[in-house]
C-alpha positions in Angstrom: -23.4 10.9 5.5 -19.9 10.8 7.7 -17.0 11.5 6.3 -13.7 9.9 7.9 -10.1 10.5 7.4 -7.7 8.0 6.0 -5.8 7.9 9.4 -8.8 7.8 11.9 -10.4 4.6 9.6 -6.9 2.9 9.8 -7.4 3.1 13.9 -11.2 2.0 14.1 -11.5 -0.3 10.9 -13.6 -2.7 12.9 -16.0 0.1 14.1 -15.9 1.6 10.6 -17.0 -1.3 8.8 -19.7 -2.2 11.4 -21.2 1.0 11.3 -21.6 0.5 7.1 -22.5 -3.8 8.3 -25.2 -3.4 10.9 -26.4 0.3 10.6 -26.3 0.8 7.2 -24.4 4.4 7.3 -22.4 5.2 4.1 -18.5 6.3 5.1 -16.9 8.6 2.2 -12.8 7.8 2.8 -11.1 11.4 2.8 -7.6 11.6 1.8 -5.7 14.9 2.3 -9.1 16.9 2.5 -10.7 15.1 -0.9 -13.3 12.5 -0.8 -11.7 9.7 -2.5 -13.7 6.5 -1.6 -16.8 5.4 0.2 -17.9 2.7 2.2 -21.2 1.7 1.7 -23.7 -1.3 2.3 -24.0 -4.2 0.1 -27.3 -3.0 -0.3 -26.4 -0.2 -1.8 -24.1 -1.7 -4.2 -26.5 -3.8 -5.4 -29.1 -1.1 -5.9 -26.2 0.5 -7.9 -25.8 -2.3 -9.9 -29.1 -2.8 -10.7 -29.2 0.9 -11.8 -26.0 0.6 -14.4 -27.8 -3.0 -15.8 -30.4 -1.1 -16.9 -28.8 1.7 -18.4 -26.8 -1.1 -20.2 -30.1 -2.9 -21.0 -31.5 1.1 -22.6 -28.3 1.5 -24.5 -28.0 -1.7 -26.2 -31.9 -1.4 -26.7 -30.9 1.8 -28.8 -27.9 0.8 -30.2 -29.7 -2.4 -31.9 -32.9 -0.4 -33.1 -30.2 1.7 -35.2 -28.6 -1.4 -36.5 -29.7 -2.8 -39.3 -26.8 -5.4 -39.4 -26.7 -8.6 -38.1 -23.6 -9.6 -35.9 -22.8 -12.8 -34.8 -22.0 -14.1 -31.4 -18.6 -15.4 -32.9 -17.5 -12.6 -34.8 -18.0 -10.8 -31.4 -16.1 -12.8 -29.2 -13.3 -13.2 -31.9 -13.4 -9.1 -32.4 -13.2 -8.6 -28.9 -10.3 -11.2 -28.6 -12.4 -13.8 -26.5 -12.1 -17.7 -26.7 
Protein backbone atom coordinates (compact mmCIF):
# COMPACT_ATOMS: atom_id res chain seq x y z
CA UNK A 1 0.00 0.00 0.00
CA UNK A 2 1.68 3.62 -0.72
CA UNK A 3 1.78 6.00 1.62
CA UNK A 4 1.98 9.74 0.49
CA UNK A 5 2.57 12.89 2.37
CA UNK A 6 0.09 15.75 2.71
CA UNK A 7 2.33 18.07 0.59
CA UNK A 8 3.41 15.66 -2.29
CA UNK A 9 -0.62 14.70 -2.77
CA UNK A 10 -1.44 18.56 -2.85
CA UNK A 11 1.22 18.69 -6.07
CA UNK A 12 0.06 15.46 -7.94
CA UNK A 13 -3.81 15.32 -6.86
CA UNK A 14 -4.68 14.27 -10.38
CA UNK A 15 -2.10 11.42 -10.48
CA UNK A 16 -3.06 10.56 -6.88
CA UNK A 17 -6.66 10.02 -7.50
CA UNK A 18 -6.04 8.13 -10.84
CA UNK A 19 -3.86 5.79 -9.35
CA UNK A 20 -6.88 4.92 -6.57
CA UNK A 21 -9.52 5.51 -10.17
CA UNK A 22 -7.96 3.26 -12.77
CA UNK A 23 -5.50 0.99 -10.84
CA UNK A 24 -7.23 0.46 -7.87
CA UNK A 25 -4.12 1.23 -5.35
CA UNK A 26 -5.20 2.31 -1.87
CA UNK A 27 -3.17 5.84 -0.82
CA UNK A 28 -2.94 6.25 3.21
CA UNK A 29 -2.66 10.44 3.52
CA UNK A 30 0.31 10.99 6.05
CA UNK A 31 0.33 14.10 7.98
CA UNK A 32 3.42 14.95 10.09
CA UNK A 33 4.65 11.22 9.95
CA UNK A 34 0.96 9.71 11.10
CA UNK A 35 -1.32 8.04 8.83
CA UNK A 36 -4.35 10.06 9.05
CA UNK A 37 -6.57 9.31 5.87
CA UNK A 38 -6.71 6.88 2.93
CA UNK A 39 -7.70 7.01 -0.39
CA UNK A 40 -9.26 4.07 -1.58
CA UNK A 41 -11.45 2.65 -4.51
CA UNK A 42 -15.12 2.82 -4.52
CA UNK A 43 -14.97 -0.69 -4.55
CA UNK A 44 -13.52 -0.83 -1.50
CA UNK A 45 -15.86 1.38 0.14
CA UNK A 46 -18.62 -0.52 -0.83
CA UNK A 47 -17.12 -3.77 0.28
CA UNK A 48 -16.73 -1.86 3.63
CA UNK A 49 -20.15 -0.94 3.71
CA UNK A 50 -21.45 -4.10 3.02
CA UNK A 51 -19.22 -5.46 5.92
CA UNK A 52 -20.65 -2.73 8.68
CA UNK A 53 -24.53 -3.64 7.23
CA UNK A 54 -24.06 -6.75 8.39
CA UNK A 55 -22.68 -6.31 11.57
CA UNK A 56 -25.67 -3.90 12.00
CA UNK A 57 -27.98 -6.63 10.65
CA UNK A 58 -26.05 -9.36 13.60
CA UNK A 59 -26.53 -6.76 16.30
CA UNK A 60 -29.97 -5.85 15.88
CA UNK A 61 -30.60 -9.64 15.28
CA UNK A 62 -29.28 -9.97 18.98
CA UNK A 63 -30.54 -7.11 20.39
CA UNK A 64 -34.29 -8.19 19.35
CA UNK A 65 -33.93 -11.97 20.42
CA UNK A 66 -33.22 -10.33 24.07
CA UNK A 67 -36.17 -8.13 23.84
CA UNK A 68 -39.21 -9.28 24.86
CA UNK A 69 -40.88 -5.72 24.32
CA UNK A 70 -42.55 -4.57 21.52
CA UNK A 71 -41.51 -0.99 20.29
CA UNK A 72 -43.29 0.91 17.85
CA UNK A 73 -42.00 2.61 14.73
CA UNK A 74 -43.51 5.92 16.24
CA UNK A 75 -42.35 5.87 19.54
CA UNK A 76 -38.90 5.42 17.81
CA UNK A 77 -38.88 8.11 15.53
CA UNK A 78 -40.53 10.46 18.24
CA UNK A 79 -37.71 9.04 20.93
CA UNK A 80 -35.13 9.68 18.58
CA UNK A 81 -36.50 13.22 17.76
CA UNK A 82 -37.51 12.27 14.05
CA UNK A 83 -40.65 13.67 12.08
Amino acid sequence: MTSLSVRTIRGNFSDTLNKVIYQGERIVVKRRGKNVAAFIPMADLDVLKQMEDEIDRKIAKTELKKSKQFVSYESVRKELGLK
